[in-house]
C-alpha positions as CSV (number, residue, x, y, z in Angstrom):
1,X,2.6,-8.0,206.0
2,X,1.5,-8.0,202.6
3,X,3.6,-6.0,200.2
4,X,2.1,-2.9,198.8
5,X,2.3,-0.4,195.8
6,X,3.1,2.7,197.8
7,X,2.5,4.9,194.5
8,X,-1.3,3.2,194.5
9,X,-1.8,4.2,198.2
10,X,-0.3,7.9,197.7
11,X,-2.6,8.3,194.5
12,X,-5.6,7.6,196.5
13,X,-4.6,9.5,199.9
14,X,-4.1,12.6,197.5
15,X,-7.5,12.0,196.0
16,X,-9.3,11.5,199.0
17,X,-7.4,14.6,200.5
18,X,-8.6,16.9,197.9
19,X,-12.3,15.4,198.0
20,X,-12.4,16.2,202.0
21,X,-10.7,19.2,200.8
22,X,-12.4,20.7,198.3
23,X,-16.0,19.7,199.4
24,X,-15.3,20.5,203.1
25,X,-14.0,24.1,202.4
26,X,-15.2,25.9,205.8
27,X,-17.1,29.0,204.7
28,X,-18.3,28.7,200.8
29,X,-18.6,32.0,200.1
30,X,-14.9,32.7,200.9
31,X,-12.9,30.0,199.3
32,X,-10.3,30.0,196.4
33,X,-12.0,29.5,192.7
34,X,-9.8,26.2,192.3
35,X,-11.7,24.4,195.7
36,X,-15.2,25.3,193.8
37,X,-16.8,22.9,191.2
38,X,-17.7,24.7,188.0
39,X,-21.1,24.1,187.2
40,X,-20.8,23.0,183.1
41,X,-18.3,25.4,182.0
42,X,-14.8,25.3,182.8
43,X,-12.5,22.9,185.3
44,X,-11.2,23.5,188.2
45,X,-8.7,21.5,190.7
46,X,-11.9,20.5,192.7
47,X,-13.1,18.3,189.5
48,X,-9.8,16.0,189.5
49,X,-10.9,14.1,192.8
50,X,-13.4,11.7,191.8
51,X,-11.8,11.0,188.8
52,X,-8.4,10.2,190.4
53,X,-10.4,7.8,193.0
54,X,-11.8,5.9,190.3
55,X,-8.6,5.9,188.6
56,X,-6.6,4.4,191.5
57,X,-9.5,2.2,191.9
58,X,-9.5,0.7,189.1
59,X,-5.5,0.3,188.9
60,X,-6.0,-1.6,192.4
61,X,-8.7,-4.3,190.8
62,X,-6.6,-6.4,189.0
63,X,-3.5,-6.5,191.3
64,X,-6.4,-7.7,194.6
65,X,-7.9,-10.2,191.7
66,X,-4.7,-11.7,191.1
67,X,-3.4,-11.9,194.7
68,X,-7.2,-13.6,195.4
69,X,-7.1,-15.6,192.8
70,X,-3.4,-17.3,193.5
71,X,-4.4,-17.9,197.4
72,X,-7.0,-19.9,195.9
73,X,-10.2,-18.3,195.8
74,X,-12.7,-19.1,193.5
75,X,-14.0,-16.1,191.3
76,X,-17.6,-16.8,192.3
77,X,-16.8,-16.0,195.9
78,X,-14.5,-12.6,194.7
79,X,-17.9,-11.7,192.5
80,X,-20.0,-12.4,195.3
81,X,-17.6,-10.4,198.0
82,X,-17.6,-7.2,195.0
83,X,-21.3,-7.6,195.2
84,X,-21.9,-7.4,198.4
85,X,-19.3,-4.2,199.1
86,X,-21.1,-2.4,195.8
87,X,-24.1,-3.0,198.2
88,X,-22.8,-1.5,201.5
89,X,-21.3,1.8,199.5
90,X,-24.8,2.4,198.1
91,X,-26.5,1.5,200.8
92,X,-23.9,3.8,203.1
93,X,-24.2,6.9,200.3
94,X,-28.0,6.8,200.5
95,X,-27.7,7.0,204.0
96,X,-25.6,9.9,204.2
97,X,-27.6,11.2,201.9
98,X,-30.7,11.5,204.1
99,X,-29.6,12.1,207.4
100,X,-30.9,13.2,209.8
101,X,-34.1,14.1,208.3
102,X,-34.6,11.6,205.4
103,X,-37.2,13.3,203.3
104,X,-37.2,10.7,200.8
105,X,-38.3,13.5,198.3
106,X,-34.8,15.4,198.5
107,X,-32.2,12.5,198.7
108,X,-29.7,12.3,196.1
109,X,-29.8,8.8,194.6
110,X,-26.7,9.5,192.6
111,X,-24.1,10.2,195.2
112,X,-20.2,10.0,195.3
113,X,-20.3,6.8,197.1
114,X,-23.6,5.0,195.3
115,X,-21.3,6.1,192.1
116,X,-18.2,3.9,193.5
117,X,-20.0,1.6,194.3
118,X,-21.7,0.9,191.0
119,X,-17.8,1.4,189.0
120,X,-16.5,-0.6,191.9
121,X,-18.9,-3.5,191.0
122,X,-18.9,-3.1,186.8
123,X,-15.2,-2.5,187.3
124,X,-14.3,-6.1,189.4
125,X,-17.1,-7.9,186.8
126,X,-15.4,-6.5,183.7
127,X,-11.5,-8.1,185.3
């Protein structure tokens, strides 16, 4: 087995534990201030999960790169393979978007995951 950064993967189970977290909160009218996103003014604890995904996201880029790059893959097939995973996460996020009804009028084109996706691709192009 590969060897890992363990800090990397506790950085991103914490950040995915308080998205679930703080957008999966049960009843929304009866849930601590700090689980709510503010609307413009203020911050809260719920506003530090994205960010910290994309922050352990992009940490993770250059150390995959590098371990691509010295098995021997060619950087057009790591920029094709980024491509084509910035596809899927949009594709996914403007699914979950719409279901089950899909009213084409009320989907949220920029989602969470259609957001990754697109830092996720500039992110690998940019290394």
């Amino acid at each position: 087995m590969a060897s890992r950064i363990k800090a990397i993967d506790v950085l991103r189970g914490f950040a995915v534990a308080m998205m679930v977290l703080c957008n999966n909160v049960g009843n929304g009218d009866r849930n601590y201030v700090q689980l709510r996103h503010v609307e413009w003014n203020g911050l809260t604890f719920a506003d530090f999960g994205f960010p910290f995904f994309i922050l352990v996201m992009g940490m993770s880029i250059p150390i995959v790169m590098e371990k691509r790059r010295a098995a021997g893959i060619k950087i057009n097939n790591i920029i094709l393979k980024a491509f084509i995973r910035s596809l899927i996460l949009i594709a996914l996020g403007l699914f979950l978007n719409g279901f089950p009804l899909f009213d084409f009028s009320s989907i949220r084109i920029p989602g969470v995951l259609q957001r990754i996706g697109i830092v996720y691709l500039f992110s690998t192009l940019i290394v």
